[in-house]
Backbone as a ProteinNet text record, in pm:
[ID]
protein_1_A
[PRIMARY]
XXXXXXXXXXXXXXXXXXXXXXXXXXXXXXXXXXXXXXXXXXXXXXXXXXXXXXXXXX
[TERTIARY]
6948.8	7087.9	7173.9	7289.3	7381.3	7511.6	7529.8	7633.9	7742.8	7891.8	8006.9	8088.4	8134	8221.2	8139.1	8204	8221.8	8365.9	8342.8	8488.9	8463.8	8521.4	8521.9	8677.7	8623.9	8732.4	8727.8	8907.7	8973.2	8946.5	9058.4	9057	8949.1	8889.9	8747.9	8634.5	8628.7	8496.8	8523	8626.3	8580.4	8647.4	8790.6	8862	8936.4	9027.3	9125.1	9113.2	9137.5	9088.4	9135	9099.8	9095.4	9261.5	9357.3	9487.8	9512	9638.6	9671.6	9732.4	9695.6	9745.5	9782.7	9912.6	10007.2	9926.1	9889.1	9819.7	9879.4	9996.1	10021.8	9942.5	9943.6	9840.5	9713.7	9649	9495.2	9408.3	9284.3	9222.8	9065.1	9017.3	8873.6	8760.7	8695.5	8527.7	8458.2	8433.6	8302.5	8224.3	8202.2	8127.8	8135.9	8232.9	8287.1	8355.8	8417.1	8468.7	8298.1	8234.2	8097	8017.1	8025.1	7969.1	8042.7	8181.6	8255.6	8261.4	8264.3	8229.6	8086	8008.8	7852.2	7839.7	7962.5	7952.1	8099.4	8135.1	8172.2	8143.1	8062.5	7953.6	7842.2	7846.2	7749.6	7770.9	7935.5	7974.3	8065.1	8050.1	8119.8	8264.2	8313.1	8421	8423.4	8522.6	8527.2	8655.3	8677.8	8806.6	8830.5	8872.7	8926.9	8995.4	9023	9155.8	9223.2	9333.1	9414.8	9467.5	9478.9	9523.5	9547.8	9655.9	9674.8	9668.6	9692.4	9654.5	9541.7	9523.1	9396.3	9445.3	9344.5	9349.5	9249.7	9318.5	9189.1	9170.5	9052.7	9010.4	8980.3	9082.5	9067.9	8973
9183.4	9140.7	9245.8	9276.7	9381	9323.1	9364.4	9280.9	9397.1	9344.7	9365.3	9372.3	9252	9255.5	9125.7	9181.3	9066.3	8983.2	8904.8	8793.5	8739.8	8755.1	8750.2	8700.2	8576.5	8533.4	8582.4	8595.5	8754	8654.4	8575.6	8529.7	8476.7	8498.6	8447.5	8472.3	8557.2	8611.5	8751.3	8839.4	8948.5	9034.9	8921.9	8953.1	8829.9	8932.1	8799.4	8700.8	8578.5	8438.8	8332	8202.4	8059.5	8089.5	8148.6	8120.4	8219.6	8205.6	8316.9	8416.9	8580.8	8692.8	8729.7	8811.2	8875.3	9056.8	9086.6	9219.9	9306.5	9294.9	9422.1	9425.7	9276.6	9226	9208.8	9256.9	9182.9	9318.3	9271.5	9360.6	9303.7	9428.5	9369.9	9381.5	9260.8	9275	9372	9478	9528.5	9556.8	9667.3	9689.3	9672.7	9600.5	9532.8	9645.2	9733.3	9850.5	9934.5	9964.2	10005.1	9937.3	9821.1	9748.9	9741.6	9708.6	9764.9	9903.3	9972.8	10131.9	10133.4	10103.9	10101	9988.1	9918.8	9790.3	9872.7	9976.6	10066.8	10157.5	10245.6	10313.6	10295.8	10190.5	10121.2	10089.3	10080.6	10081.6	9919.7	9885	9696.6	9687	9601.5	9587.2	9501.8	9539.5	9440.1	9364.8	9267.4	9152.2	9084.1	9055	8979.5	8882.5	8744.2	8633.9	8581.8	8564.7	8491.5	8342.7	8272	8155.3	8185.1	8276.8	8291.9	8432.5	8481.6	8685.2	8746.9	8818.4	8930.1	9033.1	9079.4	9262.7	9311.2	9419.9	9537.3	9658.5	9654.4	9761.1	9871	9993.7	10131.2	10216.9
11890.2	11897.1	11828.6	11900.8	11801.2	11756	11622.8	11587.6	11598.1	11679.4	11721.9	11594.2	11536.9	11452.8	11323.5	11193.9	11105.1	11029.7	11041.7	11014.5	10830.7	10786.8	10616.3	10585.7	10493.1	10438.5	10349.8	10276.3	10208.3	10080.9	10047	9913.6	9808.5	9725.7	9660.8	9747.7	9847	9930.1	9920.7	9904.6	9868.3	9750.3	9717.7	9636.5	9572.3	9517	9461.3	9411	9413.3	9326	9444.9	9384.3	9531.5	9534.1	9509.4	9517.5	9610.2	9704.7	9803.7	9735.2	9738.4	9682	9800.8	9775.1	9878.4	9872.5	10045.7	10024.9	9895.5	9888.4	9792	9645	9625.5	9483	9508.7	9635.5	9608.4	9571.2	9524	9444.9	9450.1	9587.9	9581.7	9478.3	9526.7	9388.1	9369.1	9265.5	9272.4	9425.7	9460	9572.5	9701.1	9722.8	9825.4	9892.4	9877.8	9975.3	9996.6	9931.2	9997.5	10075.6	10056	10188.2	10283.6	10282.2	10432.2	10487.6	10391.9	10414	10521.4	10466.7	10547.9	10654.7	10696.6	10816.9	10945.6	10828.2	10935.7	11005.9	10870.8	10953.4	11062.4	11048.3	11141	11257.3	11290.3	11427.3	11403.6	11337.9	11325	11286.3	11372.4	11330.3	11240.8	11109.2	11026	11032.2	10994.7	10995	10848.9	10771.3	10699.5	10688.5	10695.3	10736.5	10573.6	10628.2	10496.5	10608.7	10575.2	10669	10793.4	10871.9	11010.2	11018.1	10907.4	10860.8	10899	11002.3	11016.6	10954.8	10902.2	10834	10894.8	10931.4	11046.5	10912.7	10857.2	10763.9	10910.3	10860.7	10940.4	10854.4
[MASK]
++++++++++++++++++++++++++++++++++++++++++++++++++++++++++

């Protein structure tokens, strides 16, 4: 099976805290840009959601 894309919720899954942070304030966990780094390299699209918000990591 090849995986296409991954869908990740933003707030308390890769950053930020359970409260909604506005992009300009969010601030991801530890490691978390190297694992999207390497799910890009890999060919995957990654996604992020905030309630109705997609973020396309380029």
């Amino acid at each position: 099976m090849f995986l296409q894309a991954v869908f990740i919720d933003r707030d308390g899954t890769i950053g930020g805290s359970d409260s909604v942070i506005y992009p300009g304030d969010f601030k991801l966990f530890s490691d978390v840009a190297e694992s999207i780094q390497q799910l890009k390299k890999s060919g995957v699209l990654n996604c992020s959601f905030l309630i109705n918000l997609v973020i396309h990591f380029d």
